[in-house]
VOTORTOR-880602 format. One record per atom (N, C-alpha, C, O): residue in three letters; x, y, z. Coordinates in steps of 0.05 Angstrom, whole numbers, plus 5000, padded with zeros to 4 digits. Atoms other than C-alpha are relative to their C-alpha. Layout:
! VOTORTOR-880602
alaXYZ ...
! end
This chain:
! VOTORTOR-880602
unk502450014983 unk564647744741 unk498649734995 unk498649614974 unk501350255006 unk560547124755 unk497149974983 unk495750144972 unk502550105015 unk555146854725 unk497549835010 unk498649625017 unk502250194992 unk547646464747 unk499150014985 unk498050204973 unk501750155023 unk545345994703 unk499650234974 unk497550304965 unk500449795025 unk547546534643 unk498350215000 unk497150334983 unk500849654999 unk545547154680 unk501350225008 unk501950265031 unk497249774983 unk550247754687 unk498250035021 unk495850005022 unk500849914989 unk550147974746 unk497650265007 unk495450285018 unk502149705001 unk547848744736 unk496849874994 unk495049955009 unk501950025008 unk542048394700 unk498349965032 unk496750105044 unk502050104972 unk539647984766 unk499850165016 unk497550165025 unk499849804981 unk541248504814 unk498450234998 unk496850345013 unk502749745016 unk537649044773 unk497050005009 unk495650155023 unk503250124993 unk530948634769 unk499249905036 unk497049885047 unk501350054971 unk532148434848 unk499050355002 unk496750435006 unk501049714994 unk532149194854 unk497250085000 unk495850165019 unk502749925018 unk525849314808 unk498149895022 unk496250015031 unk502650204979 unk522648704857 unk499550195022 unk497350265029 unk500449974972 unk524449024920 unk498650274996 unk496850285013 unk501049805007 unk522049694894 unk497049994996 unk495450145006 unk502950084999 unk515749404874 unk498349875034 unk496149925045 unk500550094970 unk515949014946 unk499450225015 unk497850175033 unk500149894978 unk516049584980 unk496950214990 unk495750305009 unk502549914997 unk509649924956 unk498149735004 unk496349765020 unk501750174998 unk506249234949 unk499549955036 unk497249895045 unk500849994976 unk508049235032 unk497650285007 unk495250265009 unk501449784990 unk505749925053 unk498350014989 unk497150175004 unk502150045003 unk499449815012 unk497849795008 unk495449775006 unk501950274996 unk497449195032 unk499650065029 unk497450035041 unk499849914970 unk499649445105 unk497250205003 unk495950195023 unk502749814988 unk493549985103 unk498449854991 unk496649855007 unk502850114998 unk488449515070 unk500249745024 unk498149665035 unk499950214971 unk491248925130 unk498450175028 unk497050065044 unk501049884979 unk489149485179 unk497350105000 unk495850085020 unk503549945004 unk482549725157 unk498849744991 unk496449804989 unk501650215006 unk480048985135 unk501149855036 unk499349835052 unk500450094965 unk483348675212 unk498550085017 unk496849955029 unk501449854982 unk481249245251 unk496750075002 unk495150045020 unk502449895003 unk475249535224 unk497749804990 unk495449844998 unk500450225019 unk473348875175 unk497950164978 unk495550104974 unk502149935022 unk470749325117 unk502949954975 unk505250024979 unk498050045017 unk474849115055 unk500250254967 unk499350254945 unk498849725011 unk477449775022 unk501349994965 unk503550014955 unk498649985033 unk477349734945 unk499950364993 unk499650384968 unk498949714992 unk478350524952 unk502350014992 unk503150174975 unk496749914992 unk485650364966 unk501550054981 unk503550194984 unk497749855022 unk488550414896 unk499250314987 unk500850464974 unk500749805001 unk484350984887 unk501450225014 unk502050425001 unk498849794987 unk487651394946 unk502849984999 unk504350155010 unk497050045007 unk494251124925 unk500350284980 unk501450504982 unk500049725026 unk493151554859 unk500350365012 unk501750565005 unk500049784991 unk491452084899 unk501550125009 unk501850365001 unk497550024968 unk496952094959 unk501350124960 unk500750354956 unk498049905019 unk501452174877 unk499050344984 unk500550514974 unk502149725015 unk496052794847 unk500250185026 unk500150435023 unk500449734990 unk496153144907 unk502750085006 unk503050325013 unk497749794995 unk503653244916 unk500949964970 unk503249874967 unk499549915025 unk503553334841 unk498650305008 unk500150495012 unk502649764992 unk498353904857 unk502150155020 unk503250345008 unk498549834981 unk502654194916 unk502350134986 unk502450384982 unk498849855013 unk508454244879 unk499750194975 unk501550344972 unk501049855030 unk505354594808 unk498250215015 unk498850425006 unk501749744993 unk500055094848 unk501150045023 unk501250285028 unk498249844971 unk503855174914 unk502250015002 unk502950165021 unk497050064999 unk510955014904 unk501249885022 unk503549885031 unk499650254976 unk510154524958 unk502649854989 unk502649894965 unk498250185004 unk516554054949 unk498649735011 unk496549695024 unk499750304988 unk517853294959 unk499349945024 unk497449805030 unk499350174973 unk519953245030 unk497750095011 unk496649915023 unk502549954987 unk513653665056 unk497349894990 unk495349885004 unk501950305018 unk509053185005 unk500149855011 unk498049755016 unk499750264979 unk510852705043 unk498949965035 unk498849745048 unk501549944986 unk507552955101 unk497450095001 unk495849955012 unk502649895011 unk501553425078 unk498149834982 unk495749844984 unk502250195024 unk498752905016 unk498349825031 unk496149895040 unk500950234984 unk497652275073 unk498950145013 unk496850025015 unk502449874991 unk493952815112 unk496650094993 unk494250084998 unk503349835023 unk489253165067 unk499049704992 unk497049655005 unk501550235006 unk487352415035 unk499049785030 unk496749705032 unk501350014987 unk487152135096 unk497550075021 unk496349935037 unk502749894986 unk481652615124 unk498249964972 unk495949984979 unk501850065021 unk478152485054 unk499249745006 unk497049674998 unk501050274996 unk478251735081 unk498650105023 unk496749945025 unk500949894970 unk475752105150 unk497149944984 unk495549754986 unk502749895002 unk469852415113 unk497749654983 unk495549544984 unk501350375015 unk468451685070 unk499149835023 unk497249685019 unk501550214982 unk467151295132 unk497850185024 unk495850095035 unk503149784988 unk462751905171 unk498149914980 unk496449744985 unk501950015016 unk459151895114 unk498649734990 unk496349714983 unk500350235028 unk458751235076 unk500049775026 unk498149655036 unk499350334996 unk462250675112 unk499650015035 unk500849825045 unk500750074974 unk460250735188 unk496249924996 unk494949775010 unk503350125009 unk452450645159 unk499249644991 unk497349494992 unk500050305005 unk454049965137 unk502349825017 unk503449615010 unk498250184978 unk458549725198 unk499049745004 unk499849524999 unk501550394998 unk453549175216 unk499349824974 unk498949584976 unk501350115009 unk451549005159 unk502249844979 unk503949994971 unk498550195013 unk455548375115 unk502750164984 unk502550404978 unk497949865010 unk462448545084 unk499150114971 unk499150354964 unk501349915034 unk459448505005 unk499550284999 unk500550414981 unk499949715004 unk456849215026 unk501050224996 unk499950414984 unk498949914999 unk462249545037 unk502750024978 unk504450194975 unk498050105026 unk466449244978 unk498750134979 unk499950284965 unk502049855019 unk460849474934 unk500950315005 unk502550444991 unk499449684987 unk461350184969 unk502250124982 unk502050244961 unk496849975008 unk469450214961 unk499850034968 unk500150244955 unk499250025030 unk469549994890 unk498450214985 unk499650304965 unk502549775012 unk463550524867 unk502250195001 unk503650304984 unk498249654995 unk467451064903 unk503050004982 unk503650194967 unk496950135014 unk474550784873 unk499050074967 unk500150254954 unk501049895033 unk470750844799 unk499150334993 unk499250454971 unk500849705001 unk468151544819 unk502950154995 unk503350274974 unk498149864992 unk475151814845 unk502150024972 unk503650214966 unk498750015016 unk478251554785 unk499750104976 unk501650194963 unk502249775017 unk472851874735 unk500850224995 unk501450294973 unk500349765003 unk473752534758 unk502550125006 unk502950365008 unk497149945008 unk481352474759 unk501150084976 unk502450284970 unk500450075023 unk481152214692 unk499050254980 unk500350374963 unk501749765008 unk476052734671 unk502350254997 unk503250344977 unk498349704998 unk480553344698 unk503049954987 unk503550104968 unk497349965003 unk488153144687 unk500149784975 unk502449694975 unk499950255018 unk486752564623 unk501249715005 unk500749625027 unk497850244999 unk491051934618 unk502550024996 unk503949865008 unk497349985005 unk497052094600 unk501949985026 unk500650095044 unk498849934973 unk502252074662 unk500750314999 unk500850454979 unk499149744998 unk504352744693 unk503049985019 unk503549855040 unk496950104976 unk512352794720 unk499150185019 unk497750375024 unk500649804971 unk513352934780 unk503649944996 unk504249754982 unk497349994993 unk521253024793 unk501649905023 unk501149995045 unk499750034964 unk525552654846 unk501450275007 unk502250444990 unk498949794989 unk528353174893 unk502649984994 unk503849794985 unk496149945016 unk535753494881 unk501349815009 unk503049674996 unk497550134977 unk538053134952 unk500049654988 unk502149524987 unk499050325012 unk536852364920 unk500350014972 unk500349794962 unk498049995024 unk539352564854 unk501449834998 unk502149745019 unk498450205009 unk543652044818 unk499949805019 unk497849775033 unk499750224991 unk546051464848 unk502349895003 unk503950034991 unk498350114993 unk551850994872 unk501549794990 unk501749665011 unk498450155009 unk556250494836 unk500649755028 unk502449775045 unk498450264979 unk556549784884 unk501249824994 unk501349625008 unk498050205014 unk561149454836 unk498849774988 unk500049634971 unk501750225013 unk555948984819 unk497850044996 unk496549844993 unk501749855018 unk550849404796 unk499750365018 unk500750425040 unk499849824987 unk548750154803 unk497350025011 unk495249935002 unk503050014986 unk543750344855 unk499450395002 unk500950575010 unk500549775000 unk539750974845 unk499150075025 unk497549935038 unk500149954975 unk539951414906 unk496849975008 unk496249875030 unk502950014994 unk531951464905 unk499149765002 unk496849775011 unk500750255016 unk531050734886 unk499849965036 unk497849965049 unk498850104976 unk534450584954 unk498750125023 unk498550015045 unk501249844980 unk531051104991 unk497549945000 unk496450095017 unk502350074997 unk524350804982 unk499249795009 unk497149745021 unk500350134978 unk525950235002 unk500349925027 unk499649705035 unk499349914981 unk528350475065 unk498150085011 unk497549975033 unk501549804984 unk523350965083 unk496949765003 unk495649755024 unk501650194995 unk517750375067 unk501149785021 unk500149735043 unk499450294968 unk520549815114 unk501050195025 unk501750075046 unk500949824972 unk520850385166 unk498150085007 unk497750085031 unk502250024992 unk514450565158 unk498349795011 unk496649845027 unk501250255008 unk512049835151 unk501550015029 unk499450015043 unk499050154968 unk515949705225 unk499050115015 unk497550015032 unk502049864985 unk513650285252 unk497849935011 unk497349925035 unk503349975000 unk506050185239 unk500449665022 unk499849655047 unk500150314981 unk507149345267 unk501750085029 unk500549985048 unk499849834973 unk510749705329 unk496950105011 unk495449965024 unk503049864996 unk504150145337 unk498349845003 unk496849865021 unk503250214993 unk499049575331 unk499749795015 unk497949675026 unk499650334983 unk502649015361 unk501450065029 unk501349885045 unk498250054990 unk507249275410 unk499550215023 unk500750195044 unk500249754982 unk504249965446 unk496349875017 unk495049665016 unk502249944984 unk497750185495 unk497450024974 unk495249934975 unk502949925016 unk493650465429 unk499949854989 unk497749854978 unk500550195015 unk495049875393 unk498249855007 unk496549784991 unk501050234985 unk492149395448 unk495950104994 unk493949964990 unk502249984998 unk486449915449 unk497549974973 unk495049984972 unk500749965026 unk485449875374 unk498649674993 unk496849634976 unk500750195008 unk484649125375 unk497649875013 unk495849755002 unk501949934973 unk480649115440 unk497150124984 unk495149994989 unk502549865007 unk475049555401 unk498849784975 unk496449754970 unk501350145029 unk474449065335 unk499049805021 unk496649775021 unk501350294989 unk473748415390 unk497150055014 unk495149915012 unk502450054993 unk468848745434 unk499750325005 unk500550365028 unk499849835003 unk468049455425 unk497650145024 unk498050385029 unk502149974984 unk461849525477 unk501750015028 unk501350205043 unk497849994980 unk467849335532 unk501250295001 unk500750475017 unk497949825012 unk472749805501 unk497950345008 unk498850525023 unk502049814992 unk467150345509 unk499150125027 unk498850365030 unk501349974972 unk464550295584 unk503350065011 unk503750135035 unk497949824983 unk472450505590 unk500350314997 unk502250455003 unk499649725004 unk471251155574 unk501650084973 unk502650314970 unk498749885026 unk474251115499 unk497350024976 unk495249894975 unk502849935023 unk469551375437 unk501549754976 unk503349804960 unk499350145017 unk470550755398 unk499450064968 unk500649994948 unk500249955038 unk467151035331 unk501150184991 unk501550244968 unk496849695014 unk472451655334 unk502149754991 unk502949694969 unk497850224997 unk477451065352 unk499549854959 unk501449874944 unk500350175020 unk474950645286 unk500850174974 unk502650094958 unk500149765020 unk474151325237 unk502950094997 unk503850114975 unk496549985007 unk482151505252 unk501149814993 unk503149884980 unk499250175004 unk483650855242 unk500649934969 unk502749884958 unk501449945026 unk480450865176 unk502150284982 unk503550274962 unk498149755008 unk484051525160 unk502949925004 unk504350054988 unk497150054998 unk491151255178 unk500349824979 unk501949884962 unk500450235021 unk489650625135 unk501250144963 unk502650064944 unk501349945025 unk487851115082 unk502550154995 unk503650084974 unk497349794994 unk493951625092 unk502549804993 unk504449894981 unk497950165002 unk498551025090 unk500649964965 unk502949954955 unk500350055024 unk495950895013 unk501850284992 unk504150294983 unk499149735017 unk496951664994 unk503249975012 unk504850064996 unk497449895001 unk504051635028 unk501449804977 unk503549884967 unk498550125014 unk505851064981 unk500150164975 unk502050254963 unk499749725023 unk503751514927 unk501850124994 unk503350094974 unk497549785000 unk508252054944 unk502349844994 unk504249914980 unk496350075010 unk514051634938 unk499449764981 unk501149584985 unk499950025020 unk511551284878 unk500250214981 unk501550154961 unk500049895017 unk510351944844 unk502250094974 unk501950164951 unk496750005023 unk518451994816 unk500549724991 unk502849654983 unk499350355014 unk518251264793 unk498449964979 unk499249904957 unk501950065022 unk512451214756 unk498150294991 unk497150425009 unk502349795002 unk507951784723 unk496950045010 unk495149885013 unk502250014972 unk502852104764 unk497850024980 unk497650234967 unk502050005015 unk496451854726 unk497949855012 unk498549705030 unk502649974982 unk488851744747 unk500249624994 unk499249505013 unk500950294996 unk488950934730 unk503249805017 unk503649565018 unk497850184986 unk495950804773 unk499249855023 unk500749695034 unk500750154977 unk492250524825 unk498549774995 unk498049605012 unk502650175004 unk487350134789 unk501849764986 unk500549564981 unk498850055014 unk493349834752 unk501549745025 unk502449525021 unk498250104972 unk496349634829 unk497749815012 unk498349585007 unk501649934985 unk490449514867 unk499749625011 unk499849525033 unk501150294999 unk488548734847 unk503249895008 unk503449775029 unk498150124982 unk495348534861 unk501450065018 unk503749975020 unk499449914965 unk496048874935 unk497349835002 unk497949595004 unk502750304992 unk488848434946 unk501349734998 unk501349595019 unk498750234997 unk492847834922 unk501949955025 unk501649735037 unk498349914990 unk498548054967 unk499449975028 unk500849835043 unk502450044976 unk493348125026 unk499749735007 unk500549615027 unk501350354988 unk490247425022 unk502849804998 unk503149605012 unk497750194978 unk496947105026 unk501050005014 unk501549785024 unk499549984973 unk499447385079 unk497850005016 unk498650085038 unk500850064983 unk493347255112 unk497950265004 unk499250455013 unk500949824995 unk487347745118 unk499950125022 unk499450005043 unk499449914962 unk488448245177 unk501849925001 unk501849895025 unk497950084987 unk495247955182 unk502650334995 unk504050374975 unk497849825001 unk499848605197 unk502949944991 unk503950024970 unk497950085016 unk506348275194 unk500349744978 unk502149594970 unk500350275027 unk503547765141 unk500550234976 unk502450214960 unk499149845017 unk503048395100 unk501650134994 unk501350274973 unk497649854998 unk509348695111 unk502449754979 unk503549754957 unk498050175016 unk513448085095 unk499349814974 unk500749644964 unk501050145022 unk508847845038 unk500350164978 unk501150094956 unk499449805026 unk508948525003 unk503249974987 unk503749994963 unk497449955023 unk516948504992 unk500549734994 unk501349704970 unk499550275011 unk517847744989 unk499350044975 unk501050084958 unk501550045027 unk512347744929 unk502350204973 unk503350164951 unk497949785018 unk516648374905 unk502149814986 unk501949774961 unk498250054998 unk522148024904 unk500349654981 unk502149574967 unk499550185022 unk520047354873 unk499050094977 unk500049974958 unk500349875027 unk517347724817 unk501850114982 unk501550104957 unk498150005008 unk523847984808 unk501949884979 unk502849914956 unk498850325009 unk526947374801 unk499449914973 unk500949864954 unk501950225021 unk521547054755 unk500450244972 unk500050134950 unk499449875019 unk523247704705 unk503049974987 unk503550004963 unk497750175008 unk530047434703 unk500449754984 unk501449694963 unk500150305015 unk528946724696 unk497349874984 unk497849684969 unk502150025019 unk521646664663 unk498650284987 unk496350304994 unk501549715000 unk519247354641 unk496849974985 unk495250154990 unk502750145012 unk512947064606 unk497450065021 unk495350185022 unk502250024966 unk509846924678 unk499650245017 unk497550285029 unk499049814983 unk512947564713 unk497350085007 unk497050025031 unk502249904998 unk505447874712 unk498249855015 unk496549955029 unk501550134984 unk502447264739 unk501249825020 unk500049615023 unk497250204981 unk507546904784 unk497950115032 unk497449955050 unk501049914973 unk503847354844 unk497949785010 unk498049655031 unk501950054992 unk496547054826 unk500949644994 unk499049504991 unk500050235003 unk500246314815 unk500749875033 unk499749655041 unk499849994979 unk502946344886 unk497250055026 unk496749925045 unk502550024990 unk496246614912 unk497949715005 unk496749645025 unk501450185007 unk492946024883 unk501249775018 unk499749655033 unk499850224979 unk496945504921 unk500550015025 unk500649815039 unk500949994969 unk497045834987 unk498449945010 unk498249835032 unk502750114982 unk489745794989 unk499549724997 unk498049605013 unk500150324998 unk490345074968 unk501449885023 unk500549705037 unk499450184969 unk495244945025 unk499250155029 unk498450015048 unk501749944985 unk492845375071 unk497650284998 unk498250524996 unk502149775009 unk486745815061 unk500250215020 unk499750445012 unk500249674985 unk487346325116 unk502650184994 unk502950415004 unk497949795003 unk494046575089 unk501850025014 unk501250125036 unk496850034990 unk501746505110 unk500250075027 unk501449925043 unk500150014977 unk500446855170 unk496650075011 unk496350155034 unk502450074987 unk493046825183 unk498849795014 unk499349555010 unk501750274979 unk488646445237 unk498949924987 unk499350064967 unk502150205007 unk484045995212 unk496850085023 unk496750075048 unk502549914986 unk476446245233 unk498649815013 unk496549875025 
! end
């Protein structure tokens, strides 16, 4: 078997894995805070909060209902998403006009609450959750082995992640979705309820976090500070691809994955900050972010 620059293979291949694995939640998270900070412009420090959640509540399904995996994967991104429903009725449609700072304040309060009274009820410790029977083990590709779940997440994320940039960029409700952030008073005199329109919006955003959840919950242990742990580097993740940039966040989340990878191979020292060293000279060469406009 070959060798780079004195790295077995399995080794590098492994840690690409680990990257893309990490890539693919760093997309689909950054993908719901790109859509609630483009669309709506309230910037959602919530989001590692309902990440945690989207993993506690199909921990919760399966231990008091005997909910499984594959219907977790449906039912969690619901139920947390209407918890994001009731957060912007209540909270975050009161401060629409008023400067972003408010709403960041807001987010992060609620994000310290949610995590409190996680904390509070289930401790710190992680709680397993089990992958399901059907991605059990894994596959031998002669040059390293790939676990069947490993593979399946990153699958089911860059389908979601195409999906959602299909939906915003490419359909009728997308057009109407972008239509309401530019001039929402237009968007209105057509006969659409733009603050329902904004409030689902908000809830899909939020639903997108809890689904990453769910299919973090067999990777990592389901515990009340996993999100708070994620959170600052999906924000990093964000502002390089460009705030509001949908497919800035798609292809920034697994890239970053992916050189992080790398950098655990060939520097492991940095691996932790390699994200916020890249951050730093995007906004030096361009401040609005890889694929952001310039205001």
């Amino acid at each position: 078997m070959f060798e780079l620059l004195g790295i077995p293979p399995q080794a590098l291949f492994g840690q690409l894995l680990l990257g893309l694995i990490n890539g693919s939640f760093y997309a689909i998270l950054s993908l719901g805070l790109a859509i609630i900070f483009g669309l709506l412009n309230i910037i959602n420090f919530t989001h590692g909060a309902q990440y945690m959640m989207g993993a506690f509540v199909a921990w919760m399904l399966l231990n008091y209902a005997g909910i499984g995996y594959w219907w977790a994967l449906l039912i969690a991104p619901l139920i947390v998403g209407a918890t994001g429903i009731v957060i912007d009725r209540l909270f975050l449609a009161r401060l629409r006009d008023l400067d972003h700072l408010y709403g960041l304040l807001l987010t992060f309060g609620l994000a310290l609450i949610i995590q409190g009274l996680f904390r509070n009820q289930y401790g710190v410790s992680g709680l397993p959750y089990s992958i399901p029977p059907e991605l059990a083990g894994g596959r031998n590709l002669g040059f390293m082995f790939l676990p069947n779940y490993r593979g399946w997440v990153v699958a089911a994320s860059l389908a979601v992640c195409l999906a959602t940039w299909f939906v915003i960029e490419k359909t009728r409700l997308g057009a109407y979705l972008r239509a309401a952030t530019e001039n929402p008073t237009l968007v209105q005199a057509f006969g659409i309820n733009v603050p329902r329109l904004i409030t689902l919006t908000y809830g899909f955003g939020v639903g997108l976090a809890a689904l990453a959840g769910v299919l973090a919950a067999p990777i990592y242990s389901v515990n009340p500070n996993m999100g708070a742990d994620l959170i600052i580097v999906v924000f990093a993740v964000v502002v390089i691809g460009g705030m509001g940039s949908i497919l800035g966040s798609i292809v920034t989340g697994f890239g970053l994955g992916l050189i992080e990878g790398l950098t655990k191979v060939f520097y492991p020292e940095a691996a932790a900050t390699v994200i916020f060293v890249v951050m730093v000279l995007v906004l030096l060469i361009k401040p609005a972010g890889l694929f952001g406009r310039a205001a």
